[in-house]
C-alpha positions as CSV (number, residue, x, y, z in Angstrom):
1,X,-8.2,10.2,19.6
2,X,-4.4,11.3,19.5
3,X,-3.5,9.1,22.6
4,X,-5.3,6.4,21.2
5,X,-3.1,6.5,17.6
6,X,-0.2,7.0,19.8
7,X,-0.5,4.1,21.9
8,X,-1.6,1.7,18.6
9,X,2.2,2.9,17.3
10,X,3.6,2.7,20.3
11,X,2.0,-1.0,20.5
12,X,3.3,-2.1,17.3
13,X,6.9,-0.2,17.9
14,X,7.4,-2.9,21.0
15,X,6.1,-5.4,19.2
16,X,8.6,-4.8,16.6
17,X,11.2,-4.2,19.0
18,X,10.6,-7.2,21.0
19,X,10.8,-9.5,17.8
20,X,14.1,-8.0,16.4
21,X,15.9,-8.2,19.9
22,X,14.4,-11.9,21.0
23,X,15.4,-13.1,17.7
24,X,11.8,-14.1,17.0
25,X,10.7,-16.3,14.0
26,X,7.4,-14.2,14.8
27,X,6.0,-10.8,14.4
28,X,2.9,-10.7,16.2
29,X,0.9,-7.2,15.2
30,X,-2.5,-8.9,16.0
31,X,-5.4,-6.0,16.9
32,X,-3.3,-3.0,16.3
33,X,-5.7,-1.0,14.4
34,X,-3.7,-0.8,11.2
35,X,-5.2,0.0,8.0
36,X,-1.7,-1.1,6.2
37,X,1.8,-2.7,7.3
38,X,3.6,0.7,8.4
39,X,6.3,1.4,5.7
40,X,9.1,2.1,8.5
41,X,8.7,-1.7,9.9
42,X,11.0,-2.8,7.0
43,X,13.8,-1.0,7.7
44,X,13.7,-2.0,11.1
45,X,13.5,-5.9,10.1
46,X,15.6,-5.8,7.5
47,X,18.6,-7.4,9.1
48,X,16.0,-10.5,10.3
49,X,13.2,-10.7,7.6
50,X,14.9,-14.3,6.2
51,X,14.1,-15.7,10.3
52,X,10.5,-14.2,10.3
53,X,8.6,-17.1,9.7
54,X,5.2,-16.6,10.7
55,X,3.9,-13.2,10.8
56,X,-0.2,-12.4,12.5
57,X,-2.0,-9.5,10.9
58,X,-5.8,-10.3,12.5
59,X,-8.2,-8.2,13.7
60,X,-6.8,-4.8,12.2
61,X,-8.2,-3.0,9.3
62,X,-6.2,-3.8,6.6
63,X,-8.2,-3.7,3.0
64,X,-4.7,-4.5,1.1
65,X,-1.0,-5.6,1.3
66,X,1.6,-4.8,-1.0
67,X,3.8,-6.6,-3.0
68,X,6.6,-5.1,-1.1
69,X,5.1,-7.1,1.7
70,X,5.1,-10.4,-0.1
71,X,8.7,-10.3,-1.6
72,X,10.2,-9.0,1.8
73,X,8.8,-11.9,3.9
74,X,9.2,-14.1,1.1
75,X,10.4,-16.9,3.8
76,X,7.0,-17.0,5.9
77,X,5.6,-20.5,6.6
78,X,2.3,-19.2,8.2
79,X,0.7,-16.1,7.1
80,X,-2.4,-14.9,9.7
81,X,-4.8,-12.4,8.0
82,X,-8.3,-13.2,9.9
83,X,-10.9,-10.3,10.5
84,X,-9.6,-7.3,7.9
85,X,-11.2,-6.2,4.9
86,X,-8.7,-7.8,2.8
87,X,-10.2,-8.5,-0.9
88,X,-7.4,-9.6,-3.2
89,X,-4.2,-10.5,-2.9
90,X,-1.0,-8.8,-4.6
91,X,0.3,-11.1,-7.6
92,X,3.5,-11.1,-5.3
93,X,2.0,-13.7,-3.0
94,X,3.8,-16.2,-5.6
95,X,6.9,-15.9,-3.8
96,X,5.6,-17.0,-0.3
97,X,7.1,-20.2,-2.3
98,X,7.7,-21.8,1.7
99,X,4.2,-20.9,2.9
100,X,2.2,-23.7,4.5
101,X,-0.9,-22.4,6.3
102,X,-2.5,-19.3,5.1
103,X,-6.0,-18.0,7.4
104,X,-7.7,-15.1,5.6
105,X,-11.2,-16.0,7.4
106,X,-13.2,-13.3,8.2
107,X,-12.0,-10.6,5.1
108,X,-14.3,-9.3,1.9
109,X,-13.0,-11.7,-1.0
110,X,-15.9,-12.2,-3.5
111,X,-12.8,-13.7,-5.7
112,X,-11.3,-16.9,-4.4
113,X,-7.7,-15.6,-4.5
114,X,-6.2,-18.0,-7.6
115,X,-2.3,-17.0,-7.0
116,X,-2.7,-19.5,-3.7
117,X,-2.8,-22.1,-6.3
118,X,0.3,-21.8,-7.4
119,X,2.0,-22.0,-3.9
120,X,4.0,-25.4,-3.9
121,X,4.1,-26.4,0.1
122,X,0.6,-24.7,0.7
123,X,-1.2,-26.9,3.0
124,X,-4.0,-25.2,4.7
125,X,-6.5,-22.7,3.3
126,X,-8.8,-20.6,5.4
127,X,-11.2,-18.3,3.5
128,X,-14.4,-18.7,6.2
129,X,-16.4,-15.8,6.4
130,X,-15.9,-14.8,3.0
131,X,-18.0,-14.0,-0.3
132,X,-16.4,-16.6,-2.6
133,X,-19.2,-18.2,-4.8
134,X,-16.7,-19.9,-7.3
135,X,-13.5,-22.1,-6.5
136,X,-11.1,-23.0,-9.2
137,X,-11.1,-26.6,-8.2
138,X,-9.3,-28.6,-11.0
139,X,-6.1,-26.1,-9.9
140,X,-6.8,-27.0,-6.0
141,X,-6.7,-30.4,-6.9
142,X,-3.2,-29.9,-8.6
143,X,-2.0,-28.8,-5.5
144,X,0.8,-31.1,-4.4
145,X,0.9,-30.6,-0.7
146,X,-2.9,-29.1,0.1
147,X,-4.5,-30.9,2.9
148,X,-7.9,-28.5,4.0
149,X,-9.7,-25.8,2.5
150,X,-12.0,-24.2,4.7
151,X,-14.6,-22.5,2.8
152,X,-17.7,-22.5,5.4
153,X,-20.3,-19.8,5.4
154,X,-19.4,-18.7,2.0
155,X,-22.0,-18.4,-0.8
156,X,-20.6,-21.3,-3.0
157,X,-22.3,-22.0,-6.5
158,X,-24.4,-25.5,-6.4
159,X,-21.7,-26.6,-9.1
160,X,-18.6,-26.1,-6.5
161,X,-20.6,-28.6,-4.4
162,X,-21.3,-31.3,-7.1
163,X,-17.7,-31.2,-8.9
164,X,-15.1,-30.7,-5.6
165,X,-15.7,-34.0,-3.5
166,X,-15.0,-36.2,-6.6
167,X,-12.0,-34.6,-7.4
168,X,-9.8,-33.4,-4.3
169,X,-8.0,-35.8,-2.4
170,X,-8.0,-33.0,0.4
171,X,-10.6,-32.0,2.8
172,X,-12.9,-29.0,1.7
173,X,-14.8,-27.6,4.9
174,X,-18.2,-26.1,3.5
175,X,-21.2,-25.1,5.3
176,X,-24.7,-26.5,3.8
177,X,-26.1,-24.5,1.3
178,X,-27.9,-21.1,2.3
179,X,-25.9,-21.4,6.1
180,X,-25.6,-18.1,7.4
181,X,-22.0,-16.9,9.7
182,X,-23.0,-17.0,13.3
183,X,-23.1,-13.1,14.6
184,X,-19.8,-11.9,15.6
């Protein structure tokens, strides 16, 4: 059990390493068993946080992020959260005011996470795999720059289904009603 923690931070120490000395617009911590963003990362990016543009998250075990996370990587562009047991977002994620793709697929939100609204260059949301029965749809449709929503094999309310296609002027992915997830 030991070995196995100490090669997961060993993993992620490389990964680090390898994006602060390569210069990186990237920090790829993909299947690294975390449970949250290790607090010692930031002091290690400090110097290159403004560069890090798209960091990948998937596949760990993360159930939240901070809003220290949020405001230090505040010039992201693509934000890859697939496969944790994410089930909010902090209020923070306001100042991801440069973010265009966000993927949360695959997490626990019951709660379709309204701060994304407010995201000015957002152009792709993933929430598949989710628990989301209601979408705020008259704010998604306010969304200058949104071009897909994907919100397949989640429990959506019949009334989601009836009011969205008349309104957006983006594409809303949705499974038919009472679809089930194909096993992982």
């Amino acid at each position: 059990m030991l070995r196995k923690m100490g090669e997961a931070v060993a993993r992620v120490a490389r990964k680090v390493n390898e994006t602060v000395e390569s210069g990186s617009d990237t920090l790829d911590l993909a299947e690294c068993k975390l449970v949250s963003f290790p607090i010692g990362i930031y002091k290690v990016l400090r110097n290159v946080t403004d560069q890090i543009h798209l960091i990948t998250l998937a596949n760990n075990e993360l159930k939240s992020l901070t809003s220290k996370f949020m405001t230090t990587f505040c010039q992201l562009r693509e934000l890859r959260l697939e496969g944790n047991f994410l089930h909010r977002l902090p209020n923070e994620v306001s100042t991801l005011q440069h973010l265009k793709a966000i993927d949360l697929s695959r997490n626990q939100f019951h709660d379709f996470p309204e701060q994304l609204t407010t995201l000015p260059a957002l152009e792709n949301i993933n929430l598949e795999e989710n628990e989301i029965v209601d979408v705020p749809v008259e704010k998604l449709a306010a969304m200058p720059a949104l071009h897909l929503i994907n919100l397949r094999f989640n429990p959506l309310n019949a009334e989601v289904r009836v009011i969205a296609p008349p309104l957006i002027k983006f594409d809303m992915l949705m499974s038919p009603e009472g679809a089930r997830a194909p096993p992982p």
